[in-house]
N, C-alpha and C positions, 0 to 999 in steps of 0.2 A: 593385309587385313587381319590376317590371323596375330600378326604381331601386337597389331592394335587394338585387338581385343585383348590379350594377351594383359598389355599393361594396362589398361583400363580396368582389368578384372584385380590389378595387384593392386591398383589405387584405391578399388573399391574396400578392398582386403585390408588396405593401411590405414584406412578413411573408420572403417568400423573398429578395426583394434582401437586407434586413438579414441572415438568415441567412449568405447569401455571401459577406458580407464580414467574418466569422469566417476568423482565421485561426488557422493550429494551436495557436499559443500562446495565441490567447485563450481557445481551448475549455479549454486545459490549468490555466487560472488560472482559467475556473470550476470546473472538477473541483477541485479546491484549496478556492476559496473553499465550496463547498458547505457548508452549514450542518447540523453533524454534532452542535452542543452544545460549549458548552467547557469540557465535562470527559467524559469517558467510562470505561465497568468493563466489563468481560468476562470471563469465564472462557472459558478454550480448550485445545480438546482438539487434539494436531498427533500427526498418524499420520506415522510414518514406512514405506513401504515400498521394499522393495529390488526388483531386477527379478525375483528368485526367487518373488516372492509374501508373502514373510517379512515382518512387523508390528511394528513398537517405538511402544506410546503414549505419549507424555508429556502432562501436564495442568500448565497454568498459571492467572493473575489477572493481571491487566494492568489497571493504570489511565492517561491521560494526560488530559493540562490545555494547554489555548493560552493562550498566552502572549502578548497583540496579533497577530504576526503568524508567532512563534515556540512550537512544540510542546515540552512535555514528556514522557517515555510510562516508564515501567518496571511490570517487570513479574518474576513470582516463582515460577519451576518446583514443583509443591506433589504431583509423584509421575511416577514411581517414584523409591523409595528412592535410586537412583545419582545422580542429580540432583536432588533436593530441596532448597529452598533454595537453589540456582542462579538469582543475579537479574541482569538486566542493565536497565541505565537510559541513557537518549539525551535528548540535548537539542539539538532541530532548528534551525536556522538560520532564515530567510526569505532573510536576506542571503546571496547566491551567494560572495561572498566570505570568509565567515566558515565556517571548518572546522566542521562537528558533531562536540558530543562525545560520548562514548560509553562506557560501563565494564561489564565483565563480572563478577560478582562468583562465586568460585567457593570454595563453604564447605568443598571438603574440603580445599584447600590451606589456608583462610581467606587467599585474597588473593584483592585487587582488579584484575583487568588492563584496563586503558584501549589501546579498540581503535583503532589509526592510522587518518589519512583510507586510507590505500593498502589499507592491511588491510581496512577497512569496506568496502568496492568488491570485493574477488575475495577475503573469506574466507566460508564457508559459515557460516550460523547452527546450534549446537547439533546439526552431522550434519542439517541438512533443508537442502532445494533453494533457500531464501531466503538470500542473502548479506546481511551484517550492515546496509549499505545498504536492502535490502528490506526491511528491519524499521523502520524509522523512515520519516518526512515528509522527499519531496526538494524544494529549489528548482527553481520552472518555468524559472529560466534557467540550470540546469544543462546544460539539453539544448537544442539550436535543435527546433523542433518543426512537421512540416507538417502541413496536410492532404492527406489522399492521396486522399478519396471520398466519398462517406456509399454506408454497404448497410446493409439488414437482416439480420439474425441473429437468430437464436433469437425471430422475428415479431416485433422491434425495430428501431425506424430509430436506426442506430449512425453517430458520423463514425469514421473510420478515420484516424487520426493516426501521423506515424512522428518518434519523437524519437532525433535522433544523441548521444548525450554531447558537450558541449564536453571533458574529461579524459577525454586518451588510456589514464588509467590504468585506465578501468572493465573489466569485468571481459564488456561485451557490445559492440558496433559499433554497432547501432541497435535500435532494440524499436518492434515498431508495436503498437498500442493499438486495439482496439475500444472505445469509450463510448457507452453508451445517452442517446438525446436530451432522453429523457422526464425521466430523474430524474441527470443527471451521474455515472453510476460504472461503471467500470472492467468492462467483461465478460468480456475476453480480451486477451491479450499476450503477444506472439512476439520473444523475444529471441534474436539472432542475434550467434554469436562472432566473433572476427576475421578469420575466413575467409569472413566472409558466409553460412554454415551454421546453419541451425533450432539450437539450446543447449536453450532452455528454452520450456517454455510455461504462463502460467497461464491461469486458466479461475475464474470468479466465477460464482456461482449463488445460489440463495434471498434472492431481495432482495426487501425488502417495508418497508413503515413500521412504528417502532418509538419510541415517545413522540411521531411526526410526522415522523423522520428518515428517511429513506431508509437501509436498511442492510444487508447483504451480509452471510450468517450461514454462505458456504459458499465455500472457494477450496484449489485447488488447482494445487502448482504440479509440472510434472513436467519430468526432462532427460533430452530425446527421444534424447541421446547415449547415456547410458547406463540406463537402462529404470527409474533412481532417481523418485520421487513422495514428494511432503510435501502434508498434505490438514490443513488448518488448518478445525476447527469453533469458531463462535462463540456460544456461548450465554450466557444473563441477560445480555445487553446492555442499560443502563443510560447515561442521558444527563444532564447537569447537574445529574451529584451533587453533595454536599458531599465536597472532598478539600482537604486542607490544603496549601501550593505547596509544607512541609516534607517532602513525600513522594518529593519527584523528587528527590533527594540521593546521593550518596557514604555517609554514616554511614546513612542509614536501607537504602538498597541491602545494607549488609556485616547490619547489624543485623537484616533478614529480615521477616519476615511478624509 
């Protein structure tokens, strides 16, 4: 017995060294590489609320597909009326160096507006708290990333990461990241303007397995500035479906549902 406590107590000892020598960026590149399926469906409901209390729901379908090391994601507003048919599609990078693209598609002009890198960083998505960047997959070396801690949260042992943007054009100074240990996903995230000032926060909840994935059916993000809140639900989530790569397009984006 003595033995076996013995080396249980060395594995515990090798289990934390290894730990330690995580460093921010590599938590950041498992949160990334996390095994999410490579294809995914959702429907999502996005509340928007103003600081009055006041409510606007929009309801979409989003599909996206990986691409080696590269995401596709579009998706397709399907109510209310004002926005119906409003799709926008993104095609993520891996490489730091390569711009995402990005197109909005909006049926009551019937044009297509392709979002700039600058614009993608500090424009708001569709009136909610998520800038167009927030909405797609970033590169981990977009940002230098530390670790600041490990604490618990919400009875979670979390590391506590703070990533600076490398481009001074983003639209925040730094954002520090809570990550749950257990399953790699995002719990909370404090983003701070250029005055070094709280901007935004979001906050993830209801995570549970779902075909075996680990998956977040509830976030919220709010700007503590001004009393604005977007509250993104995720249902029928679905993992390595059949979707054809002809989906993530330009002509099928204007062409609609």
């Amino acid at each position: 017995m003595k033995r076996i406590s013995m080396m249980m107590m060395a594995l515990t000892v090798a289990f934390s060294a290894q730990a330690a020598d995580l460093t921010g960026r590599d938590i950041m590149q498992k949160v990334k590489n996390r095994a999410d399926g490579d294809t995914r469906y959702a429907t999502v409901e996005m509340t928007l609320i103003q600081k009055s209390g006041h409510k606007r729901v929009r309801k979409l379908e989003s599909w996206a597909m990986d691409i080696g090391e590269d995401t596709k994601k579009i998706m397709f507003f399907t109510y209310p009326g004002d926005v119906k048919g409003t799709g926008f599609l993104t095609w993520d990078y891996d490489n730091v160096n390569k711009v995402d693209d990005k197109w909005l598609y909006l049926p009551a002009m019937k044009k297509t507006r392709r979002i700039s890198g600058k614009s993608s960083k500090t424009d708001y998505f569709m009136g909610s708290d998520f800038t167009y960047d927030d909405m797609s997959t970033r590169s981990v070396d977009e940002e230098t990333h530390s670790l600041l801690r490990e604490e618990v949260m919400s009875g979670q042992k979390c590391w506590v990461i703070q990533s600076v943007p490398k481009d001074k054009g983003e639209i925040y100074s730094k954002r520090i990241t809570w990550i749950r240990q257990d399953c790699l996903m995002v719990i909370k995230a404090d983003y701070y303007d250029k005055l070094n000032k709280l901007h935004r926060q979001l906050t993830i909840s209801n995570i549970d397995k779902v075909q075996g994935f680990w998956t977040m059916h509830l976030m919220q993000m709010e700007n503590v500035q001004t009393g604005h809140k977007t509250i993104i639900r995720m249902n029928n989530q679905k993992f390595d479906i059949k979707v054809s790569p002809n989906l993530f397009t330009v002509s099928k984006l204007e062409k609609g549902l």
